[in-house]
N, C-alpha and C positions, 0 to 999 in steps of 0.2 A: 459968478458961478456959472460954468458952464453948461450947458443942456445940449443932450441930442447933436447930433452931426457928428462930421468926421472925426475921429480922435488919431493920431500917431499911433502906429502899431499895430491896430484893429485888425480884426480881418483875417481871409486867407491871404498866406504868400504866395507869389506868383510860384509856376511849376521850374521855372529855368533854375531857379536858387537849390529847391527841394530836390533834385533830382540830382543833382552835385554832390549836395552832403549825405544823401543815401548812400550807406555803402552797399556793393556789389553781393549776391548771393554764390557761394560757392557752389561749383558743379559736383555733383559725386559722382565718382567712378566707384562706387562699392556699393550694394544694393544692402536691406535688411537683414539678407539671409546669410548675407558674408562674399556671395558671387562677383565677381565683375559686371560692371554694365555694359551694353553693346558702347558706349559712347568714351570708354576707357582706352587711353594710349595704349597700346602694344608693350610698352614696357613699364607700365602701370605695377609696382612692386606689389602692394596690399589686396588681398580675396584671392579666391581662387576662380579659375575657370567655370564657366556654365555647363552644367552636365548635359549633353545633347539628350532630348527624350528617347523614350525607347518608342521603337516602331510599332504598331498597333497592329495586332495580328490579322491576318487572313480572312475577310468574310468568310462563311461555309457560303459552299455553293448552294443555293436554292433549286429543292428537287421541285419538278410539276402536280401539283394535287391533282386527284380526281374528286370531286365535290361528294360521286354518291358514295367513295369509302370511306369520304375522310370522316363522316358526320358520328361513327366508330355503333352502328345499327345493324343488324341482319336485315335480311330482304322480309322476313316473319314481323319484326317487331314496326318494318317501317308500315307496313299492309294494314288499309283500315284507318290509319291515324287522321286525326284532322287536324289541319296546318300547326296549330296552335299546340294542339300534343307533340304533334312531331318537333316544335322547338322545344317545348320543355324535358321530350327525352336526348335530342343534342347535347341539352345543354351540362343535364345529368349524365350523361355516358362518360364513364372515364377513360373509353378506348376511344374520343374524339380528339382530336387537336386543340390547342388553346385557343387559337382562333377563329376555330370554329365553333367553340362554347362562349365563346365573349360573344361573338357576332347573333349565334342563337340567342344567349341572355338580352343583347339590345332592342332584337325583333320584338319578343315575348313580353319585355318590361311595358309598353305600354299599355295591353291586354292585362296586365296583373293586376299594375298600379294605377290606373285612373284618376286623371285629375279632378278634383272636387266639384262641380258645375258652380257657376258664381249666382251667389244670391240674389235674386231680385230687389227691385227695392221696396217693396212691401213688406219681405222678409228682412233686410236687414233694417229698417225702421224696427219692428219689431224685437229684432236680436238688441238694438241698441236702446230700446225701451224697457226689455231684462233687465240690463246689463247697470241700468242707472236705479231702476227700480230696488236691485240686491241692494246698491252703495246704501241705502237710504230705509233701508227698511227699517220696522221697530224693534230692537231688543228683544232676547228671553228672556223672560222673569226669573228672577233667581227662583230654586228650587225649596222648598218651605219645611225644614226639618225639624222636629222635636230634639234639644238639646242634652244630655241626661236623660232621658225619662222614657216612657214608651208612649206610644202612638195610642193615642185612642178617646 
């Protein structure tokens, strides 16, 4: 009885054999959509032609801003203001530009929103000696009611 080692057959075949009996993958000249492909004969019977895109229209010209009209304020309402109000009335003004009300909102947003300061580590020892203390606490006692009958 034999054991172990080479046996007749085993194994990968070599690639020169495999590569022979693969057959070929055909090319399409017909895409998914029914078109031709760039890579189709000329007189390719099947699909129809590629629809050339349509031309994408005309930038508008961009006019010059002036910054102190654009912000859509009277010279009354800007008088007095401290930076901070002056973005938050930008940003509300519906006679500003979008632009100029996004770029106000971006200024203003970190004056609004402040980041939370990071806890020390004494305080968060502490947050996490809460936090384990809840898991673990004791039960409430069930609440002790007369059945039927009245209290007393």
């Amino acid at each position: 009885m034999a054991r172990g080692g080479a046996r007749p057959g085993a194994g990968r075949k070599p690639k020169d054999g495999v590569e022979a009996k693969r057959p070929r993958k055909k090319k399409a000249f017909t895409a998914a959509d029914g078109t031709k492909t760039a890579d189709a004969p000329e007189n390719w019977p099947f699909g129809r032609a590629p629809e050339a895109p349509a031309p994408a229209p005309a930038p508008e010209p961009v006019k010059p801003v002036d910054p102190d009209s654009e912000d859509g304020l009277t010279d009354e309402q800007r008088a007095g203001l401290a930076p901070l109000d002056y973005l938050l009335a930008v940003m509300r003004s519906p006679g500003a530009s979008k632009s100029a009300r996004l770029q106000a909102a971006i200024q203003a947003a970190p004056y609004m929103h402040a980041k939370p300061a990071p806890l020390g580590k004494k305080e968060g020892q502490k947050d996490a000696a809460k936090k384990a203390a809840s898991k673990f606490a004791p039960a409430v006692p069930p609440r002790l009611a007369v059945v039927g009958g009245k209290k007393g």
